[in-house]
C-alpha positions in Angstrom: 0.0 0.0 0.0 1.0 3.5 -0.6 0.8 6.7 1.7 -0.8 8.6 -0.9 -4.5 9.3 -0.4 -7.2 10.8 -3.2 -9.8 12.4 -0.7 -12.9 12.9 -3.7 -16.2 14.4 -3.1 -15.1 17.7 -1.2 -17.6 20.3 -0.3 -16.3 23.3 -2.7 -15.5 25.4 0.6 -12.8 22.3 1.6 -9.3 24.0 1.6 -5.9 22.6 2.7 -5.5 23.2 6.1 -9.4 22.0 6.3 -7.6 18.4 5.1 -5.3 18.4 7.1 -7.3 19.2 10.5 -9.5 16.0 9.7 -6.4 13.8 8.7 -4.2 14.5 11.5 -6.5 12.4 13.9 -5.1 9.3 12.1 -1.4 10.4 11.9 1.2 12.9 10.9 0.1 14.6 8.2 3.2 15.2 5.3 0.9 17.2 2.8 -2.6 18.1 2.1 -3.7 19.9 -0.9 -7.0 20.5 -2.5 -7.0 20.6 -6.3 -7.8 24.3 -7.5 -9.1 26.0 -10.8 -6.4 27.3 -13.0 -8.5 30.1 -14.4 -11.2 30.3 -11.5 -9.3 29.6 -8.6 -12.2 27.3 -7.3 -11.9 23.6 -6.1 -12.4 20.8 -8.3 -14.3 18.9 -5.5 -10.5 16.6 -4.6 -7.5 16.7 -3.2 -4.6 14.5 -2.1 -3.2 13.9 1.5 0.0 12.3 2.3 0.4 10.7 5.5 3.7 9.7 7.4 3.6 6.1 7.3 0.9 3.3 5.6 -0.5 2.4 8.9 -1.4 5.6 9.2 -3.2 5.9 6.0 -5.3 3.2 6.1 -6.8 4.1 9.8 -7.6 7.3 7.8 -8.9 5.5 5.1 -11.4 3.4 7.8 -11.7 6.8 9.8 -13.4 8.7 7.0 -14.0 6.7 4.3 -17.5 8.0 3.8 -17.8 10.3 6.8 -19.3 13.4 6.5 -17.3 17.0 5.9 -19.0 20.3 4.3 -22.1 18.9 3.9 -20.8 15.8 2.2 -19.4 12.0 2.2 -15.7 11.6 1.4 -14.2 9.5 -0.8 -11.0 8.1 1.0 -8.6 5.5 -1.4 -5.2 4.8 -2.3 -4.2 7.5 -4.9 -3.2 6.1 -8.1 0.1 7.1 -9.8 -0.5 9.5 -12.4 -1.1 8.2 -15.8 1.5 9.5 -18.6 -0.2 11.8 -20.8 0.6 12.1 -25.1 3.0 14.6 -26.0 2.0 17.5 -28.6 -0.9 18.7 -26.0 -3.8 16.2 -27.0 -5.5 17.5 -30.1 -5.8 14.2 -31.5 -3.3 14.6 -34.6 -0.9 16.7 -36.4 -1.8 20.3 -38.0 -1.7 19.4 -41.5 -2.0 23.1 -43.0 -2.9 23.5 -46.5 -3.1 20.1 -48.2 -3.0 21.5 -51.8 -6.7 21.7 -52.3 -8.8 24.2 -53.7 -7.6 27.9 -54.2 -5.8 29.7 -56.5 -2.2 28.0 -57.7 0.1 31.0 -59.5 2.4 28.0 -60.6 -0.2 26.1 -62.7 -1.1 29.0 -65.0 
């Protein structure tokens, strides 16, 4: 097992040291961050926590796994590593440009 928690299903008003208050009961908390807008600067309803040991990350996992915070029942698992991502910035293929179709050609005439 990892150390690692996702916490999902936040209450939108969730912030960091919010996470880390409820985690702590379980264990040393190493970090605890709530996933934020870019552009809006609001949350995105998750966040991560990283406890200090495994032990203590699964008694946090059976602490509030499903407990109630802001109004709503956490989500408490073992995060999974992030998944590698495409290179090129995911528009689903190449930029082609003109492919010689249509328009006016000087060189034909």
């Amino acid at each position: 097992m990892n150390n690692k928690l996702y916490v999902g299903n936040l209450a939108y008003s969730v912030r960091d040291n919010d996470l880390e208050q409820a985690f702590s009961e379980f264990g040393n908390v190493i970090s605890a961050k709530v996933m934020m807008e870019r552009d809006t600067g609001r949350s995105k309803g998750f966040g991560f926590v990283e406890m200090s040991s495994e032990a203590e990350a699964q008694a946090a996992i059976e602490g509030l796994h499903e407990q109630p915070m802001g109004g709503r029942n956490l989500m408490v698992n073992v995060a999974r590593p992030r998944e590698e991502r495409p290179a090129g910035g995911g528009f689903g293929g190449g930029f082609r440009g003109n492919n010689g179709g249509g328009g006016y050609n000087r060189d034909r005439y």
